[in-house]
N, C-alpha and C positions, 0 to 999 in steps of 0.2 A: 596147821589145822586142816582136818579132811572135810572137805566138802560131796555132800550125795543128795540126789533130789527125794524129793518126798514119796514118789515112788518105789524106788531103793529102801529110801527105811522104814517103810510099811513092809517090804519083801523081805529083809531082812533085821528086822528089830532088834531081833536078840541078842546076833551078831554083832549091830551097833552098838547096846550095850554093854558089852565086854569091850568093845573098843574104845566108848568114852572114859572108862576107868584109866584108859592111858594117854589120850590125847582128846583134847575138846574137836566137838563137830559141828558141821555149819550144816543145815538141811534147808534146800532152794526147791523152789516152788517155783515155775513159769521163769529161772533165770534171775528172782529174787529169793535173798535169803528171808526163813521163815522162822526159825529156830536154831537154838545151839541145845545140842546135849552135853553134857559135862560131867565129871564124877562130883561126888559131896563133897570130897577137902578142894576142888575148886570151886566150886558154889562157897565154900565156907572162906575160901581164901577171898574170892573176891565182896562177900558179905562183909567181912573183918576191914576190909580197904574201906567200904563206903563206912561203916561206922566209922574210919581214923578221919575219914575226910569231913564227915558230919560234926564231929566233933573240932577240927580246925575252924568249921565256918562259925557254928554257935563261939566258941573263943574271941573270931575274930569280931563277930559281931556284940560281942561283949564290951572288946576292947573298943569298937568304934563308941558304943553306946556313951562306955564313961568317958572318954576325950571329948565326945560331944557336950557333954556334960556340963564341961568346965565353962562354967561360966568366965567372959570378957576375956578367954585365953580363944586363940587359935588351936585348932586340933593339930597335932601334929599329924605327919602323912606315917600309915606305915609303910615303912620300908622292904628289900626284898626279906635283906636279914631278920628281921620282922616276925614277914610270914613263914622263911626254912624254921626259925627258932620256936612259933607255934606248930609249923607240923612236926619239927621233930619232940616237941614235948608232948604230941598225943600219941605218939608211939609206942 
């Protein structure tokens, strides 16, 4: 990922965005980062990720709900294979 201060891509914007279409960018301000630019199917790639992840946790919290549930049982724990088997079912 390229990094350029914030003065650079006020100077050269346009330039930057023909370049975020190809690789994401980091713009620092005083030595800290301040922004990323990125093209849309990255933006959209990592939109898609936070949905699969949103939807693992509502799941797991489903599953926690009803084990809780169970009256005079013990919940059981979940496990790792557990949680790979609900991310890989929101996939």
């Amino acid at each position: 990922m390229r990094t350029v201060t914030s003065v650079e891509a006020q100077n050269r914007f346009g330039e930057l965005l023909d370049s975020a279409q190809r690789e994401p960018l980091t713009i620092t301000r005083r030595g800290r980062t301040v922004a990323f630019v990125l093209s849309p199917q990255d933006m959209q790639d990592l939109l898609e990720g936070r949905k699969l992840r949103d939807s693992a946790v509502a799941a797991y919290e489903a599953y926690r709900a009803r084990v809780s549930g169970l009256a005079g049982e013990a919940a059981p724990e979940l496990t790792d294979e557990d949680v790979n088997r609900l991310v890989h079912e929101s996939r």
